[in-house]
C-alpha positions in Angstrom: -44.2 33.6 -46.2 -45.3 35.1 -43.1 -43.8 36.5 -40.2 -44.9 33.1 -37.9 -43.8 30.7 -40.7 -40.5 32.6 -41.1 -39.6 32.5 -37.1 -40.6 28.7 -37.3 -38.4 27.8 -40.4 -35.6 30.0 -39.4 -34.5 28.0 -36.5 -33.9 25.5 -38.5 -31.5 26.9 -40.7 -27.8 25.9 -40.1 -26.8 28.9 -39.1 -29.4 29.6 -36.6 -28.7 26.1 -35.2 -24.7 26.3 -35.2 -25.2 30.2 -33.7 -27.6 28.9 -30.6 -25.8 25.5 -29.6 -22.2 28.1 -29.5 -23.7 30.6 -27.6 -25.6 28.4 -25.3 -22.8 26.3 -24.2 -20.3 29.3 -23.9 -23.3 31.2 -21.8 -23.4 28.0 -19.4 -19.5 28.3 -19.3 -19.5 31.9 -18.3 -22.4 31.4 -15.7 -20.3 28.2 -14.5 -17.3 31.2 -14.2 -20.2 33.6 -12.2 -19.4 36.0 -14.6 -23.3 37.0 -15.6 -23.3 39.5 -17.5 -20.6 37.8 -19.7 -23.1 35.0 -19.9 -26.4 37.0 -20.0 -25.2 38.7 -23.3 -23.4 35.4 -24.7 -26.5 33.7 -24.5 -29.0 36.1 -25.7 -27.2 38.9 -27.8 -26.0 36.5 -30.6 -29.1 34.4 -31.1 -31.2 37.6 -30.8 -29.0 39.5 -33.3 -28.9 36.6 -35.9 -32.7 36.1 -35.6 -33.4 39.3 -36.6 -31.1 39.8 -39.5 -32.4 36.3 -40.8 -35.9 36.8 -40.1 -35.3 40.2 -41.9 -33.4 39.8 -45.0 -33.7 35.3 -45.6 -36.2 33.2 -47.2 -37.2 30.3 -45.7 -38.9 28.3 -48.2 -36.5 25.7 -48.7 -36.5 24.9 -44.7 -40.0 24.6 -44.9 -40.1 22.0 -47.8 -37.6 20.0 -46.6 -38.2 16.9 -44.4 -37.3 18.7 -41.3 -39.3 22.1 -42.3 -42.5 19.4 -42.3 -41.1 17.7 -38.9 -40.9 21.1 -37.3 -44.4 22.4 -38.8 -46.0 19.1 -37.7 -44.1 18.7 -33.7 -42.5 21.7 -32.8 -45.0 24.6 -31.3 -45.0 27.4 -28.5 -45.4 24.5 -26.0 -42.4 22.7 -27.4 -40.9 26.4 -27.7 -41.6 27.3 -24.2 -40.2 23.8 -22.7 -36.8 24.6 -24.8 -37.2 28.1 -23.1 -36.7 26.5 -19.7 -34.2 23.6 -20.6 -32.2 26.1 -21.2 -32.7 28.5 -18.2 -32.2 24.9 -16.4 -28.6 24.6 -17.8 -28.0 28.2 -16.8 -28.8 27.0 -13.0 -27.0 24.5 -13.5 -24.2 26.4 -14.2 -24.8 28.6 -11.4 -24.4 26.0 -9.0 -22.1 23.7 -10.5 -24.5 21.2 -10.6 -23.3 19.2 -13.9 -26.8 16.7 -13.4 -28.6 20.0 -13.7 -27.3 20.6 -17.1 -27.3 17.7 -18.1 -31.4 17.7 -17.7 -31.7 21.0 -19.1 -29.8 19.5 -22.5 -32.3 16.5 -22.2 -35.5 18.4 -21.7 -34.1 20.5 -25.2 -32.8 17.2 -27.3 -36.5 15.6 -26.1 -38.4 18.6 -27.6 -36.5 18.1 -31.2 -37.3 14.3 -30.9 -41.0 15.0 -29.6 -42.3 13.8 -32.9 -40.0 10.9 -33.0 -40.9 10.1 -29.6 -44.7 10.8 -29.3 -46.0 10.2 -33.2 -49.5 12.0 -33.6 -51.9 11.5 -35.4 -52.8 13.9 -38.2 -56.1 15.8 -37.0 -58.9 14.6 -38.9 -60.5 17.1 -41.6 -64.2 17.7 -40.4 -66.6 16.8 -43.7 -68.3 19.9 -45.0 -71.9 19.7 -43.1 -74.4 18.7 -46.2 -76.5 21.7 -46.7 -79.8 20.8 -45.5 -83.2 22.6 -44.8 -85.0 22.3 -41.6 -88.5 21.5 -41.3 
């Protein structure tokens, strides 16, 4: 397995889930405090740390041939990446401010990504037929 498959598959390992939802919420907590730097390393040490020792020592395989592994393959890109990115800088500011509503939306634009598929079903891309080798006139 690849370096691209493994970051994919790894974020849906239990631990990697169970590591990121702790750290986010205590991150928002400590930002909620104004204690950043608190909440700067609680939200991006951890996750970082257990990325890297997963992504460096696990196999993935059964994530990726499990339902979710095909769910995540199929829905879940840089786009859908990057829009999980900001929910959660969202929630930060939320924090920040003590603006509950903004955190709340931050969670939401996150939960949506995971339930893109479920939401917006796509349609398979179409295989192209191989062109039917032909000579010109």
């Amino acid at each position: 397995m690849n370096i691209i498959d493994k970051t994919l598959y790894h974020q849906i390992h239990p631990f990697k889930l169970i590591t990121d939802v702790i750290s986010s919420f205590l991150a928002v907590y400590l930002i909620w405090l104004h204690l950043i730097v608190e909440g700067l390393v609680v939200a991006f040490v951890p996750p970082l740390m257990i990325s890297l020792f997963m992504l460096r020592l696990m196999d993935f395989e059964e994530q990726k041939q499990s339902k979710l592994g095909k769910y995540v393959k199929r829905y879940i890109g840089r786009a859908m990446d990057s829009v999980r990115s900001i929910g959660f800088l969202v929630m930060l500011l939320g924090g920040w401010f003590h603006l509950v509503w903004l955190i709340a939306l931050g969670f939401l634009a996150i939960i949506l990504v995971w339930m893109n598929g479920l939401i917006y079903k796509r349609q398979m891309p179409v295989q192209a037929s191989p062109r039917k080798q032909g000579r010109r006139a």
